[in-house]
N, C-alpha and C positions, 0 to 999 in steps of 0.2 A: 463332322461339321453339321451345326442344326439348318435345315430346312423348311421354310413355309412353302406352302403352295395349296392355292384354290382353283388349279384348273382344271377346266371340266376336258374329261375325255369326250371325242367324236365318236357318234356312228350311224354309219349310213344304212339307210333303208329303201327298198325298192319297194314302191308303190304300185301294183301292175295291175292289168284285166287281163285273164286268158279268153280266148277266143272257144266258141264251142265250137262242136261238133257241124251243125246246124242251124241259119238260122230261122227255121216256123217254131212253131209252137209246140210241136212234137216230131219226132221222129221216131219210128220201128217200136210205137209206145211209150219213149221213153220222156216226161216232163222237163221242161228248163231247167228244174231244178235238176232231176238226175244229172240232167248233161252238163251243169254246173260243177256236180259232186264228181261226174267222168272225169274231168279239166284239173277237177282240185286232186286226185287221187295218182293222175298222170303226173302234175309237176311232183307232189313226192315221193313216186318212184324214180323218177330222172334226176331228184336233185340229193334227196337225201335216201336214196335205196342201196342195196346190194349193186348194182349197174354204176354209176358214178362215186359211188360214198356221199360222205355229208359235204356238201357244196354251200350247206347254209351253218352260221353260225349259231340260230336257234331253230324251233319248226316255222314252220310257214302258218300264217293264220288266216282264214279267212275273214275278208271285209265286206259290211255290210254295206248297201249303197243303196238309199232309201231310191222310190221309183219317183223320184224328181219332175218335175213341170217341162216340158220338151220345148216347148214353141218349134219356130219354124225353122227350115236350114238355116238358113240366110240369119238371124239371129242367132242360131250355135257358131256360127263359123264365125260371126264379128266378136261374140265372147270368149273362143277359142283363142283370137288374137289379145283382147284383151286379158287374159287368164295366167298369159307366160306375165306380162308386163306386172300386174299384179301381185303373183307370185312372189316376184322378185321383190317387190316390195316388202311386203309381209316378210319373207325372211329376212331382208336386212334390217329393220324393226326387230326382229326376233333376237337376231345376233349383239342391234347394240345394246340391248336390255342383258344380254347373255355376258356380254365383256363387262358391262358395270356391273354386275354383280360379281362376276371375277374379280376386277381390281379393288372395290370395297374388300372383297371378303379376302384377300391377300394380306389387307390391310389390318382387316382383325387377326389372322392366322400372326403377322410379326408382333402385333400388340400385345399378343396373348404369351406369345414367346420370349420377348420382352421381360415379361411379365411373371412370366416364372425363372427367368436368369435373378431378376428381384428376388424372389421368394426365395430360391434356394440360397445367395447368395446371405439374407438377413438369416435363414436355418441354418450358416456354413452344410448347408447338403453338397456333399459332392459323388453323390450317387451316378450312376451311369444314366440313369432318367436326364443327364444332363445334358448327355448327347440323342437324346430320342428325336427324331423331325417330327414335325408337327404340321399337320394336316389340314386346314378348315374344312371342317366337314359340312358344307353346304350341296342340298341335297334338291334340286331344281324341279318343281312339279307343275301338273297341269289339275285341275279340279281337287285337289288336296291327294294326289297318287304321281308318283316317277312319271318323269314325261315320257321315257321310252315303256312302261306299264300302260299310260294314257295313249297312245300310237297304237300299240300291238292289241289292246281291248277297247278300242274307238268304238265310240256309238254317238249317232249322230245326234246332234242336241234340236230338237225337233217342234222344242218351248222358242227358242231363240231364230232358229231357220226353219218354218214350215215347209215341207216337202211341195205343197201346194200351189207356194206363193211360187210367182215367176223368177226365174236363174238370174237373169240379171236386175232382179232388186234385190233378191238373197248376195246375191255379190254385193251389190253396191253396198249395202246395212254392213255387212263386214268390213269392208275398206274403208266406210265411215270411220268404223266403230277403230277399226287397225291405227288407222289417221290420226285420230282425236289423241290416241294412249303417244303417238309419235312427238306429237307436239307437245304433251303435256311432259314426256320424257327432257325434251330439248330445254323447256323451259327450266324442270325440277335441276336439271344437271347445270345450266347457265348461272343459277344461281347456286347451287353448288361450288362451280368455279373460280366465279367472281369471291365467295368468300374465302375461299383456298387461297387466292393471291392477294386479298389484303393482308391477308396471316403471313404470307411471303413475303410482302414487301417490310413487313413489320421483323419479321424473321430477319432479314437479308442483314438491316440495321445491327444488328446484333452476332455478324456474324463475321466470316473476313478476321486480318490481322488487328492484334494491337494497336497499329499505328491509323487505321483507317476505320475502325469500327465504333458504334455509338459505344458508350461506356458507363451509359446508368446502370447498369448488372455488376459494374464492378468497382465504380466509386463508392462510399459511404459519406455520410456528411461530417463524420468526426477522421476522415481522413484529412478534409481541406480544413486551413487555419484561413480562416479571412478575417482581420481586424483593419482598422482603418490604416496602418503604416504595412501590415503584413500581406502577404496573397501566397497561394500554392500553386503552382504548376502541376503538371503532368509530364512526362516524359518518357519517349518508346526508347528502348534501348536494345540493341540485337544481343542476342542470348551470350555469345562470345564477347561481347563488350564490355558486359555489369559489372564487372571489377575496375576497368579502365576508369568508368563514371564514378564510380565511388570512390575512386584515388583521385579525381579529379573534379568533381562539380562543385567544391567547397569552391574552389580557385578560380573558375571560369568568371565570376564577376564579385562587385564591390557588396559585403552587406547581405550574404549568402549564411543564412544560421548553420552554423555546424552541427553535422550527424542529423539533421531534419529531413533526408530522404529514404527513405523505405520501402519494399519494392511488393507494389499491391496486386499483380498476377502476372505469373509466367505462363506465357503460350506457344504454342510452335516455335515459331523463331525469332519472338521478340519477348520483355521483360516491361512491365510498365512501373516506373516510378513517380514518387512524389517528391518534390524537392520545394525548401519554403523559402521565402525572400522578402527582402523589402519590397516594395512596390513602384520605389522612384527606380531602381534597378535593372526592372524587371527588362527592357528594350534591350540594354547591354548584355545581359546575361543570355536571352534569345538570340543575340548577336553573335555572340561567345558560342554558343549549343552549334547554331547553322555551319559556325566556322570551323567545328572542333571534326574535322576527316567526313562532316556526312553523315557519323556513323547514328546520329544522338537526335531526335526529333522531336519537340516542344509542340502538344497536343494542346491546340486552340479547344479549351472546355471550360464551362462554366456549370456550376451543380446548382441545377434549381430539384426540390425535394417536389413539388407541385408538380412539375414536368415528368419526372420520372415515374411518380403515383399515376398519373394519366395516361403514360404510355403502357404500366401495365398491366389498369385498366382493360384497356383498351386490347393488348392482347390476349389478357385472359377473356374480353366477350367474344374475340374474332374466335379462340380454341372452342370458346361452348357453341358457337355459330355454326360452324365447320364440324363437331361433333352432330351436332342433333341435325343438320343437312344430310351428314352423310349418311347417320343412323333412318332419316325420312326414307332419302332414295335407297337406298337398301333394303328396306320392306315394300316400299310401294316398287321397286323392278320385280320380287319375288312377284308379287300379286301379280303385275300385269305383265309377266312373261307367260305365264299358265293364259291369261287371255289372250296374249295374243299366240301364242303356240295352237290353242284350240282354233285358232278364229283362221290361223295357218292351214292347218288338217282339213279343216271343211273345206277351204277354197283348193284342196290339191285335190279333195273327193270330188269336187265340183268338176276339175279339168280331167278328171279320172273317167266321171260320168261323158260330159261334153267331147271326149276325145272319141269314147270306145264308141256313143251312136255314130260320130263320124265318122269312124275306122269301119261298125262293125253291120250299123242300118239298126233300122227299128224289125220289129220291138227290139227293148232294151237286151240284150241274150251274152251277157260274159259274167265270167266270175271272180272278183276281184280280191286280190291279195295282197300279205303285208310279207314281207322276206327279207332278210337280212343275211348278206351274202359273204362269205368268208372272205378275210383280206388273203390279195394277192391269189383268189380263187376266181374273182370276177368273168373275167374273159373266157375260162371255160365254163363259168356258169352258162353266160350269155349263149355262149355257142351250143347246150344241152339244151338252152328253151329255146333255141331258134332251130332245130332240128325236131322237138315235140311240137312245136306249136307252128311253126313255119309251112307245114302241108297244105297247099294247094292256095297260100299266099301266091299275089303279087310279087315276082322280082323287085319290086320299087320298096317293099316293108324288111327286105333282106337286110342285115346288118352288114352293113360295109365292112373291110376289113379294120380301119381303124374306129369303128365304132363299136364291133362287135369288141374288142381291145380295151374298152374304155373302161378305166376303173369306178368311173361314176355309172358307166351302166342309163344313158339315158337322158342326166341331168335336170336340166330345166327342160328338156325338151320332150315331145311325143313320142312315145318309145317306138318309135320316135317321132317327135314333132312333126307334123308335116311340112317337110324342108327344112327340115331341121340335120344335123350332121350324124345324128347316132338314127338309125332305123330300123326295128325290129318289129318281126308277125305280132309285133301282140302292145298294145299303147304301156308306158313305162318314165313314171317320175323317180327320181332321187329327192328322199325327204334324210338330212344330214343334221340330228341331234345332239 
């Protein structure tokens, strides 16, 4: 059986700062930098060396973390609160941009499939290509590169966020900017919508039984005989009955042309006919129809060619409306999912920076990393970096037993958050692409 589908696989990434050694400016000789490069060399030996095996599912890469504008405690600590709330934000933006482009590109993946049951079926192909599933290959980026390639070789955009400028206007300029792409999504898709259900409700018309559904798709004008003494009816017939009717509608009333019904489309489980009559008749013979078991139903219709022309007008504009809507928002989510995924990344660098002074003091002294952690490996990752980096922490930064367990490893929170449920020696987000 053929298959579309455009959905995007998950995956999760740990965003962390390890802790050094030290915090002055040297120690035993050795620069921040080295004790940075100690830190990075420790976690991969622990994580992916001979001692553990590979706990990560690629290498670990270091992050850069430009030396950012500090202000005062009391200003980190009310941005550290605003920072989770944010966050949140930003990925759920991220997400609804990520789903409609899913269900758009679902939507070309069966078009297209569609689309060559056509083709083969006009070539009689009946090659095995028949049963092949089919893929949309839509390919989700941030600056014109994969978004998980844009994550792991992050570099902070420095044009857009100067390092210089104060942390909470660099946030604020982003949440603007996250906001603005939010609402202009809500709006592009509302209208989307709304053209989608005119098309439905026009749809709907045409759809349903025989006995209930509009019928300009299946009347013709040279089906109905209208002269001044004559008229044509309509009539549903259930599919088990057409014989019964045709042994009998000559008879049902007075002035009934014989052999003048003909049966103008068979559907599920009805039959629609034409039958012609006088016109002084016509009340007796609907009389006759209602009374005959039930089975027989005289369709109140009159054929206007004007009306029909308009209706499908009218649907073919609502199809090219609804095409080039959805064709718009399909290109402009590509675009602004790459913005806002980047505008994402900065504000997690930001809580990344904002946590570790909190966690770690000034100067700024950790080293930060990008890691991607083996499924269903988690927990013992967690408990390998909380055994390297955990020395001569705080009991309060220990990872609980259900946090150390956590398959997310952190979440929204400070790795953890301060009061937060997940708590580890060393600050730690989950960023889930």
């Amino acid at each position: 059986m053929e298959s579309s589908s455009s959905t995007f696989t998950t995956t999760a990434y740990w965003i962390v700062s390890l802790p050094l050694t030290e915090r002055n400016h040297s120690i035993n000789g050795q620069t921040i930098q080295e004790r940075k490069d100690i830190a990075f060399q420790l976690l991969e030996a622990k994580t992916r060396g001979k001692e553990n095996g590979e706990l990560c599912a690629r290498e670990n890469r270091k992050l850069f973390v430009p030396e950012l504008k500090i202000g005062t405690l009391d200003s980190l600590l009310a941005l550290s609160d605003d920072l989770q709330k944010i966050n949140g934000q930003i990925e759920n933006v991220t997400q609804k941009i990520k789903r409609q482009i899913q269900e758009i590109g679902e939507h070309f993946a069966k078009e297209s499939q569609q689309q060559r049951r056509r083709d083969n079926m006009e070539n009689n192909n009946n090659s095995n290509n028949n049963n092949e599933a089919f893929t949309a290959q839509t390919i989700l980026t941030v600056d014109g590169v994969p978004t998980e390639e844009y994550l792991t070789d992050f570099k902070w955009d420095e044009a857009k966020n100067p390092a210089k400028r104060q942390l909470r206007e660099t946030v604020e300029k982003i949440t603007e900017h996250v906001m603005k792409i939010d609402d202009e999504l809500k709006m592009k898709l509302s209208e989307y919508v709304m053209a989608k259900n005119s098309l439905s409700t026009i749809a709907r018309k045409t759809q349903g039984s025989l006995a209930t559904r509009d019928l300009g798709d299946v009347v013709r004008e040279e089906d109905m005989v209208e002269t001044e003494n004559l008229t044509t009816l309509l009539v549903t017939i259930p599919k088990f009955s057409a014989q019964d009717w045709l042994d009998s509608y000559e008879t049902l009333a007075q002035f009934v042309v014989p052999r003048s019904s003909k049966m103008l489309k068979e559907e599920n489980d009805y039959s629609l006919f034409t039958v012609t009559l006088f016109r002084r008749t016509v009340d007796s013979f609907k009389n006759a129809v209602r009374e005959k078991n039930g089975a027989f139903q005289v369709r109140e219709y009159s054929y206007d060619k004007d009306k029909i022309t308009e209706n499908k007008e009218e649907k073919q504009s609502l199809e090219e409306e609804v095409e080039t809507r959805r064709n718009e928002l399909y290109e402009w989510c590509q675009t602004s999912y790459g913005e806002v995924v980047s505008s994402w990344i900065h504000v997690v660098v930001v809580r990344l920076f904002v946590e570790s002074i909190l966690r770690y003091g000034l100067p700024p002294a950790f080293q930060a990393v990008i890691m991607r952690p083996k499924e269903r490996l988690e927990k013992k990752l967690r408990s390998v970096m909380n055994a390297a980096f955990g020395n001569g922490s705080s009991s309060h930064w220990s990872a609980t037993e259900s946090g150390g367990g956590s398959g997310g490893g952190g979440g929204d929170g400070l790795g953890g958050e301060r009061g937060g449920d997940d708590c580890f020696p060393y600050v730690s987000f989950t960023v889930t692409l």
